[in-house]
C-alpha positions, 0 to 999 in steps of 0.5 A, spaced: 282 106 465 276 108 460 274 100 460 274 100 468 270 107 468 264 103 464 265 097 468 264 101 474 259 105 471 255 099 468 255 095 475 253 100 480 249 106 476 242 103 475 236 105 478 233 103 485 228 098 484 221 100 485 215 098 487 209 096 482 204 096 488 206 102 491 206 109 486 202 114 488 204 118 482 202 124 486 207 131 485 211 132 492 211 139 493 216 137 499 223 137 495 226 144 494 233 140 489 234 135 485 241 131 484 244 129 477 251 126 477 251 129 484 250 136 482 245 139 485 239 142 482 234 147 483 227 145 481 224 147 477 216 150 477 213 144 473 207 147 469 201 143 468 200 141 461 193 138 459 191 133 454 189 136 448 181 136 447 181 131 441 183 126 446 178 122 449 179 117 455 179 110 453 181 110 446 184 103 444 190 102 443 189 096 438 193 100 432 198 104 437 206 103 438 212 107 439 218 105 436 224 107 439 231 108 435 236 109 440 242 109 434 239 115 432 236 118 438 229 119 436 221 116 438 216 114 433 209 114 434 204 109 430 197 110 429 194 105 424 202 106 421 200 114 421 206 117 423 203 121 429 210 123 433 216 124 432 221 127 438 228 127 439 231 123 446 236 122 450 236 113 451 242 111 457 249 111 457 253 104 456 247 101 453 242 101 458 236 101 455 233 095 453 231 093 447 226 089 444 218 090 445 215 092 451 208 094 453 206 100 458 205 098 464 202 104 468 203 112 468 204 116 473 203 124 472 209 124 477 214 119 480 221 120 484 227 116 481 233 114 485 239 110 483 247 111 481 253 111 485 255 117 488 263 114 489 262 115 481 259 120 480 252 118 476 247 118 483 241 121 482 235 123 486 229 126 482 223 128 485 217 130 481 219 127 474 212 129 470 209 124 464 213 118 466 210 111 463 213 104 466 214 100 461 217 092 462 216 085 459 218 077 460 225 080 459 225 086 464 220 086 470 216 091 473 220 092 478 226 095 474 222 102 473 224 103 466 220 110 463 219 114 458 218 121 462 219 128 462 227 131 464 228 137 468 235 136 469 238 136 462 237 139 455 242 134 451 236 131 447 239 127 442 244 124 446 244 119 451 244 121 458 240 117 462 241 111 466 237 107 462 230 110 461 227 115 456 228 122 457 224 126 453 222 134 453 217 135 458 212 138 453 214 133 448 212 127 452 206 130 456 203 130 448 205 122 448 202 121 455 195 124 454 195 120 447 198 113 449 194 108 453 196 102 458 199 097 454 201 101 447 206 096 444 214 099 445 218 097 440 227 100 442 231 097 437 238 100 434 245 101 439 245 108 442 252 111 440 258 111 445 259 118 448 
């Protein structure tokens, strides 16, 4: 019975495909609730976190990457292979985060993720998810809406939780936001443990 939960889980609890020309990245003050798991949330007031003032707009991203070890939960932040960052995660369940290497393709201050199954209990419906950077490669195409993004609806960091992306603290993942850059290598290897 636990195999075909998995099953079941894996064919239809994935995120609905986005439109790589069409996110705004603005916030919706329209929603009032978020769903995980189908439990509805309320929404949390989202604080703005701004880059800190050492940063500055168009640095290069040549000695840059983030690693990501989904065996033991955590990221790793590069530069010039100085370790910069390293924070907690919560990678997806049944082995839904791709591994391999991987560039970001866009950031969006905001965004809204959508997908699951309600018949099993994994759909979402997250308006608002703040700091999110796409990623993709040959392999994974823009359009599956791979993210590292902040996470409002849980606070389980270290264990997986998602539907394949990268939740991070919010707070935490506002730092890696204002210092990554469009095409900043990342680099998911490991096995994310069966929970």
């Amino acid at each position: 019975m636990k195999h075909l939960l998995i099953f079941l889980a894996l064919l239809f609890s994935h995120q609905k495909n986005i439109d790589p020309n069409n996110l705004a990245g603005d916030f919706d003050p329209a929603p009032s609730q978020a769903i995980f798991n189908n439990q509805i949330l309320s929404l949390p007031a989202l604080a703005e976190i701004y880059p800190p003032p050492s940063l500055v707009l168009g640095q290069t991203t040549a000695n840059k990457r983030i690693e990501i070890d989904l065996t033991n939960q955590r990221l790793y932040a590069y530069e010039n292979n100085n370790l910069i960052y390293n924070f907690l995660i919560s990678s997806g369940k049944w082995g839904r985060t791709p591994t391999g290497t991987f560039q970001i393709w866009t950031k969006l201050r905001y965004t809204k993720m959508e997908g699951g199954s309600k018949a099993i209990n994994t759909y979402y419906y997250l308006p608002n998810v703040p700091y999110t950077m796409f990623f993709y490669n040959n392999e994974v195409p823009k359009y599956k809406g791979y993210g590292l993004h902040g996470t409002y609806w849980h606070d389980n960091f270290g264990h997986p939780m998602s539907h394949g992306c990268i939740n991070m603290k919010t707070e935490e993942v506002a730092q890696l936001y204002y210092w990554a850059n469009l095409d900043t290598p990342i680099i998911i290897y490991g096995k994310a443990p069966f929970e």
